[in-house]
N, CA, C and O atoms as a DFTB+ gen file, in Angstrom:
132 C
 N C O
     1  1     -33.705       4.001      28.279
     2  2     -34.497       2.913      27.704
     3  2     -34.460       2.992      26.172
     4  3     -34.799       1.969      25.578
     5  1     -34.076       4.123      25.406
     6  2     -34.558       4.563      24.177
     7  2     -33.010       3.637      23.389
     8  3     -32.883       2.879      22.428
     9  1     -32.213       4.128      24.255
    10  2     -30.848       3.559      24.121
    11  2     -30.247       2.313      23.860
    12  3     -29.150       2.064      23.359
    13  1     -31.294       1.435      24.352
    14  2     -31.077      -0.135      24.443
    15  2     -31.658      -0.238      23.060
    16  3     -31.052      -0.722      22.104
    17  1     -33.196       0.380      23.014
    18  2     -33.550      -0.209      22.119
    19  2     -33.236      -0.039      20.347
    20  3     -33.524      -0.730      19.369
    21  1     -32.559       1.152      20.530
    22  2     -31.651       1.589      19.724
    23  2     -30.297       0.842      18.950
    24  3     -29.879       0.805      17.793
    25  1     -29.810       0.200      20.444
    26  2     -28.512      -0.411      19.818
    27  2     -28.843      -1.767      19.468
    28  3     -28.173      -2.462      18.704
    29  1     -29.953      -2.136      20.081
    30  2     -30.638      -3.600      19.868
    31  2     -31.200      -3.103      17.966
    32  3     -30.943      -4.027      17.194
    33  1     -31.558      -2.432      17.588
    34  2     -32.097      -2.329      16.361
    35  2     -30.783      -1.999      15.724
    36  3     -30.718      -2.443      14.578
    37  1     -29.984      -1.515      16.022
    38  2     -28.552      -1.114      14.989
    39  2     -27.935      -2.527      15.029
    40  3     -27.350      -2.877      14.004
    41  1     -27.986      -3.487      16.179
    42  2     -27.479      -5.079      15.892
    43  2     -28.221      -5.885      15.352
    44  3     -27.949      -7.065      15.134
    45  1     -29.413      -5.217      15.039
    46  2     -29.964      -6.114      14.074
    47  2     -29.727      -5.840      12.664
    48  3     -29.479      -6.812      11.950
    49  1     -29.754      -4.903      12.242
    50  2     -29.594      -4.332      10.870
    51  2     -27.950      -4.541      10.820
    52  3     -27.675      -4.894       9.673
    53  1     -26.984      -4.472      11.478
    54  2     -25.432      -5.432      11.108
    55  2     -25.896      -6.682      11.335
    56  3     -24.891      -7.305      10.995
    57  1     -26.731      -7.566      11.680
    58  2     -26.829      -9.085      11.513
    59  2     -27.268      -9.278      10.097
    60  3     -26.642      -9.919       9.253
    61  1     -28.745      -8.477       9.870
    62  2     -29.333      -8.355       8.656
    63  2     -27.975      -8.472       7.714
    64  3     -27.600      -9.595       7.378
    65  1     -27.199      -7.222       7.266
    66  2     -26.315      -7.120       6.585
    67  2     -25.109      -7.898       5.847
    68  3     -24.622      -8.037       4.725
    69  1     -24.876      -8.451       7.610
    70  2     -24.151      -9.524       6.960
    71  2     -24.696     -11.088       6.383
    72  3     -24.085     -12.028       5.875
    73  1     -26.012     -10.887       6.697
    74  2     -26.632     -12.045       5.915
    75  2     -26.983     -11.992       4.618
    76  3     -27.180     -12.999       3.937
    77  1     -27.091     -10.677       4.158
    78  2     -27.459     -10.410       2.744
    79  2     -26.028     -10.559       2.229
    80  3     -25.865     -11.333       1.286
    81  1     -24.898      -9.868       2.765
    82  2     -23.665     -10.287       2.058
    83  2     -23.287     -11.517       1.992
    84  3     -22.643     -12.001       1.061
    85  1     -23.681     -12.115       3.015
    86  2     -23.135     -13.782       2.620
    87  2     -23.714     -14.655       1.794
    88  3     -23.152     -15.604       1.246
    89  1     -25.459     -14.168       1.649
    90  2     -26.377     -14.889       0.943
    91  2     -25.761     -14.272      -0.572
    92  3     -25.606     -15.024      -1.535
    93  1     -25.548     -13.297      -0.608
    94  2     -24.900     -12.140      -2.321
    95  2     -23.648     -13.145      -2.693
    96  3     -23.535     -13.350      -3.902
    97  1     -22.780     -13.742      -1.923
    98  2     -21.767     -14.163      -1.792
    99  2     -22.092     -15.484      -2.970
   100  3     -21.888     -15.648      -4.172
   101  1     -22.660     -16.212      -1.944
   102  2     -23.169     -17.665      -2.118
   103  2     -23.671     -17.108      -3.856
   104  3     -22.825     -17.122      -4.750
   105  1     -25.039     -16.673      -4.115
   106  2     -25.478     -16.540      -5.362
   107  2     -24.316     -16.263      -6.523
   108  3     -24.336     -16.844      -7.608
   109  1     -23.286     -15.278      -6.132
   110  2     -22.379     -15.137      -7.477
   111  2     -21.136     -16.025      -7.039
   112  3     -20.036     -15.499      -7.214
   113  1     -21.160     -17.088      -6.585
   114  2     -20.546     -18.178      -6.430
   115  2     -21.215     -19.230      -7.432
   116  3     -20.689     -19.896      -8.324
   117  1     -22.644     -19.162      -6.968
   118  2     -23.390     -20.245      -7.932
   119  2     -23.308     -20.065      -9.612
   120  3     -23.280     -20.955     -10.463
   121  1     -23.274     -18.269      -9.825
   122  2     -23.323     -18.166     -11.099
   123  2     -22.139     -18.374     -11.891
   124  3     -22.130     -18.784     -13.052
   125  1     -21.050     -18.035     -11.125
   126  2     -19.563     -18.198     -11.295
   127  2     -19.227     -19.842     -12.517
   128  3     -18.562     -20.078     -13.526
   129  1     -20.323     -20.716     -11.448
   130  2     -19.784     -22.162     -11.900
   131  2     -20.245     -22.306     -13.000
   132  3     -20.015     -23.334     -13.636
């Protein structure tokens, strides 16, 4: 049980991640222009 909830929290923190990189993305895109 510890296991699920484990990998369920490690797929959240790679979802997290890649949302901060894409949101990081977007911002020095904006500053770029």
């Amino acid at each position: 049980k510890m296991t699920r909830l484990k990998q369920a929290k490690e797929e959240a923190d790679r979802e997290i991640a890649q949302y901060r990189a894409h949101m990081d993305a977007e911002f020095q895109k904006k500053i770029a222009e």
